[in-house]
N, C-alpha and C positions, 0 to 999 in steps of 0.2 A: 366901056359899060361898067355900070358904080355895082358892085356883086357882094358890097358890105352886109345886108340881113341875111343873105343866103351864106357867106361865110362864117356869119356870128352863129347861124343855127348848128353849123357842121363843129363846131368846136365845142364838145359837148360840158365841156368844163365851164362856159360861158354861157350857156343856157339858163340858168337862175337867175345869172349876176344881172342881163339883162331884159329877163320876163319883164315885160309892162304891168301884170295884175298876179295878186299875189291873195290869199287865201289864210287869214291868221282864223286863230281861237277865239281872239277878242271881235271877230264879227259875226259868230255863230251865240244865237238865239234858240234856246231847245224849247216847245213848246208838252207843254205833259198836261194828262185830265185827271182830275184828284175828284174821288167819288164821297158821299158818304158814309158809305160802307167800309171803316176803318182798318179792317184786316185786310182790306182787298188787295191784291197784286193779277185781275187779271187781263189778260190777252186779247186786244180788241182783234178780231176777228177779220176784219176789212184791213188793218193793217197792221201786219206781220212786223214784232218783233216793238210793238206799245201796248200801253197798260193802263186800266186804269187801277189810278194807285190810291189804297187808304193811308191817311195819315199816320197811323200806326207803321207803315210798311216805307211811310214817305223817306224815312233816314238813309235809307240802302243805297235807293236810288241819288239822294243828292252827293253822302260822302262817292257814288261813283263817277258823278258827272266833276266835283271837284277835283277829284285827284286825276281825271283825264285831261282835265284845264275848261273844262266848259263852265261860264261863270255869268250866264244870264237865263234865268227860264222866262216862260209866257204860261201862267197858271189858267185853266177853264176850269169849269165846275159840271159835277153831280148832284144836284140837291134830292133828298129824297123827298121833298113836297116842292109842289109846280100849283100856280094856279096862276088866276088871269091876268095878273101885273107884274109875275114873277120877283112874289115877295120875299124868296130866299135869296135874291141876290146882294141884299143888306140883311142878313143876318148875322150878326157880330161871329158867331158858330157854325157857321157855313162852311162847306168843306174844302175853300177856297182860303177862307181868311184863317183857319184852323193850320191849312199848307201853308200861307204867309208865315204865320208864326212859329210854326217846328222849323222852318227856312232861317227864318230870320233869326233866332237863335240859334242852329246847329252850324249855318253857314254866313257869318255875317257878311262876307266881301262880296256874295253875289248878289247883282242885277236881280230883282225880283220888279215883273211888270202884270199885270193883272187884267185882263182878256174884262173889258166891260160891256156888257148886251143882256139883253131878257132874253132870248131866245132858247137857251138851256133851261132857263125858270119857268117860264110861261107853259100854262096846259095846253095852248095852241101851237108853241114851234115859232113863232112870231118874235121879231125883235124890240116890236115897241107893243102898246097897249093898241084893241084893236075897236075901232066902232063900226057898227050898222046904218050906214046911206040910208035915203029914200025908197029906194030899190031894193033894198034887203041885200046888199053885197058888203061884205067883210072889207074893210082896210084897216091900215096903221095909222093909229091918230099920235102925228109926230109931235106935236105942240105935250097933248100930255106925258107923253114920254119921257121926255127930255128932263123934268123933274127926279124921275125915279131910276133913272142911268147918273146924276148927279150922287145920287141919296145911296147909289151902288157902289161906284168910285169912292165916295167918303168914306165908307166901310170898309172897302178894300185897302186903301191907303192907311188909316189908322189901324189898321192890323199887319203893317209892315211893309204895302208897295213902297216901291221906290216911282213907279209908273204907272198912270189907268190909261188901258189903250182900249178904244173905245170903238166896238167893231160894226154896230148899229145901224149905219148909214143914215140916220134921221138927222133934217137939217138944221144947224144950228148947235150939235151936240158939243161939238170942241168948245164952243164960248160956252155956252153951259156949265159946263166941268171947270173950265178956266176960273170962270167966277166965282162958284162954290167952292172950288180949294183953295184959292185966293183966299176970300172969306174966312174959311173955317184954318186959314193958318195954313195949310199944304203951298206956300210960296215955295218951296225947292226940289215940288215932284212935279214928274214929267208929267206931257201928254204924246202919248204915242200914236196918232191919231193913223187911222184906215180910208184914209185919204182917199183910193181908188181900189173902192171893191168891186168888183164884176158880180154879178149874177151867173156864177159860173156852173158848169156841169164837174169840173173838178173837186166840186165839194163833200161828193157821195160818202167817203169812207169815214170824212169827218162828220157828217150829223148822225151817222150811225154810232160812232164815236160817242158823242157829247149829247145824243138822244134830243137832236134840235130839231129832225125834219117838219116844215110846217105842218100842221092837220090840217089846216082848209090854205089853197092858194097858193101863191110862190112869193118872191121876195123880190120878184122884177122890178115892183113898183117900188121903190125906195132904193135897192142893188145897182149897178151901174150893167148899161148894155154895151154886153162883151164886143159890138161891132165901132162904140165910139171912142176915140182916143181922145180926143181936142176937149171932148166933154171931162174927162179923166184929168187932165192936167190943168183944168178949170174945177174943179173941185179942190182939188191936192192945192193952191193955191190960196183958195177961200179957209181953206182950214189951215194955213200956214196963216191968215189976217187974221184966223179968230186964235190965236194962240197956241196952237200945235207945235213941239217939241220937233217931233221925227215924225216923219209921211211915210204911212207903210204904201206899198200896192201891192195887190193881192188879187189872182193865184201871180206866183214867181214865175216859174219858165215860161210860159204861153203867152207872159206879158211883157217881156222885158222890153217891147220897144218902148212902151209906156214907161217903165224904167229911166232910159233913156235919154226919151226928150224930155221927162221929168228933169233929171241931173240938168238940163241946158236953164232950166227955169227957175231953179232954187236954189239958195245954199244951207237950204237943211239939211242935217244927214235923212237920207231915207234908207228904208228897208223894204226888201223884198220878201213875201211868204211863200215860201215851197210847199203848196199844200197835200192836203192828205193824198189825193188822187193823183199828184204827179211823182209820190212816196211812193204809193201802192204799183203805180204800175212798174218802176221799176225793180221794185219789192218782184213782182209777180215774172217780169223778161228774165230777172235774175236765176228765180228757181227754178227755170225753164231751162236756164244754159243757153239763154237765147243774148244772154250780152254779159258782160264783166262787170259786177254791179258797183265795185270799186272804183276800176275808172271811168266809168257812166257818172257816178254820183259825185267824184272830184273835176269833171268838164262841166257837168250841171253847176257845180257852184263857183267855178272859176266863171263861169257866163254870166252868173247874178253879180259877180263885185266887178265884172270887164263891162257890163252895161250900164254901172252906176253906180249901183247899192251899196253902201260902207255895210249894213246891216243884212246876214239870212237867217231868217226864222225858220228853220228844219229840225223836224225828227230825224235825220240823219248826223244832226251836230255828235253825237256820240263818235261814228264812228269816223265823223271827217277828221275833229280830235284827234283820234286813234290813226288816221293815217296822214295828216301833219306829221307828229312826233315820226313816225315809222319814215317818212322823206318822201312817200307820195303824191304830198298836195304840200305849194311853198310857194 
């Protein structure tokens, strides 16, 4: 009887040497929401231990994330005016492109990628612009959209993205983007593209967060339905044809089979997002004493790069950082 894994486990000096998946810095993605409100430094509420940050307060946090080794954010926005086409989302002085810039100057060797959607802009909650049916019923009218998620990544990119990752679900968005940066000269930034977003309930403590929740309806119709997989890696495809860089999917834990059989089907790198609600709850078992929130959140993230993902988008990239160096997570 061949007893070789079971003796490699017991020699605990050879337990690293031959782990199969492994957990660096360089595949931690911190995602943070920069508000208008310049001074600002505070505590979103729904999830313990983020912020949203004014530009004025933004230096603190990044020389912290640098010197921990975390060397890619994912910037959202606060605009303090929202209306129906979410016209702040190309504002050269938007509180987005304002965090590009103190970034880009303060830290020039980090990843800066740029969260592109109306959703946060728009006075409805909505990702794309919306029209009125026959019937008087609300949708997203994707055709015009698609213009003004362009005109938002141009913006964001000439104020210093490295990346517009384009979280909208409206179809045809990645070629969109592709050809207006093309065009206007951005030949050597990324598209990070949200390949497979669900329609998820995991999303709670982020639109509380980023002040997105819809005012009228959901986002079913455009979101992917959390029950279909085959449809999932049929999108993440399509946007790997129209020129997407990196295939996120999105939420992270709850999806990793999608993960998965993604990696069998591409050779993009993808990324996984750990979203706000799979932060929060173990934010929440933590200060319960109901589980060790350390190593909960270093098995959660060995699980996202053992299912596939070169790339985790976490608000825990802080303190996975902090326990890499510490010998933790390796």
């Amino acid at each position: 009887m061949n007893n070789r894994p079971r003796r490699l486990r017991r020699m605990a000096q050879l337990r690293n040497l031959v782990a199969e998946t492994r957990v660096s810095k360089d595949s931690l993605i911190y995602p943070l929401f920069v508000t208008a409100k310049r001074d600002a430094k505070d505590e979103i509420s729904a999830m313990p231990g983020q912020y949203h940050w004014g530009v004025d307060r933004l230096p603190e946090l990044l020389d912290r994330l640098a010197a921990l080794g975390v060397k890619s954010l994912l910037f959202f926005g606060l605009p303090d005016h929202k209306d129906e086409i979410g016209s702040s989302s190309w504002d050269e002085n938007g509180p987005v492109q304002q965090a590009l810039r103190c970034a880009r100057f303060r830290h020039p060797e980090m990843t800066l990628i740029a969260d592109v959607c109306l959703c946060e802009y728009t006075s409805h909650g909505h990702c794309g612009c919306l029209k009125q049916d026959d019937r008087g019923s609300w949708t997203v009218d994707n055709d015009a959209t698609l213009p003004l998620l362009a005109r938002a990544a141009l913006s964001l990119l000439d104020a210093g993205a490295d990346a517009a990752a384009p979280s909208d679900m409206m179809d045809g968005r990645v070629a969109a983007l592709r050809q207006e940066m093309d065009r206007q000269g951005f030949l050597d930034r990324a598209i990070f593209s949200y390949a497979a977003k669900f329609a998820s309930s995991f999303y709670g403590p982020f639109r509380q967060a980023a002040g997105s929740a819809p005012a009228v309806g959901d986002r079913k119709s455009y979101q992917m339905d959390p029950r279909n997989g085959r449809e999932a890696i049929k999108e993440a495809l399509l946007d790997e044809d129209e020129g997407a860089d990196v295939l996120i999917v999105k939420p992270g834990l709850a999806y990793l089979d999608v993960v998965a059989r993604l990696r069998e089907r591409t050779d993009l790198p993808i990324a996984s997002y750990w979203v706000s609600g799979e932060y929060s709850m173990i934010k929440a078992a933590a200060a319960r004493g109901w589980i060790d929130e350390r190593a909960v959140t270093c098995e959660a993230a060995t699980s996202i790069i053992r299912a596939g993902a070169g790339m985790i988008i976490t608000y825990s990239a802080p303190e996975l950082a902090g326990w890499i160096d510490e010998g933790f997570l390796r």
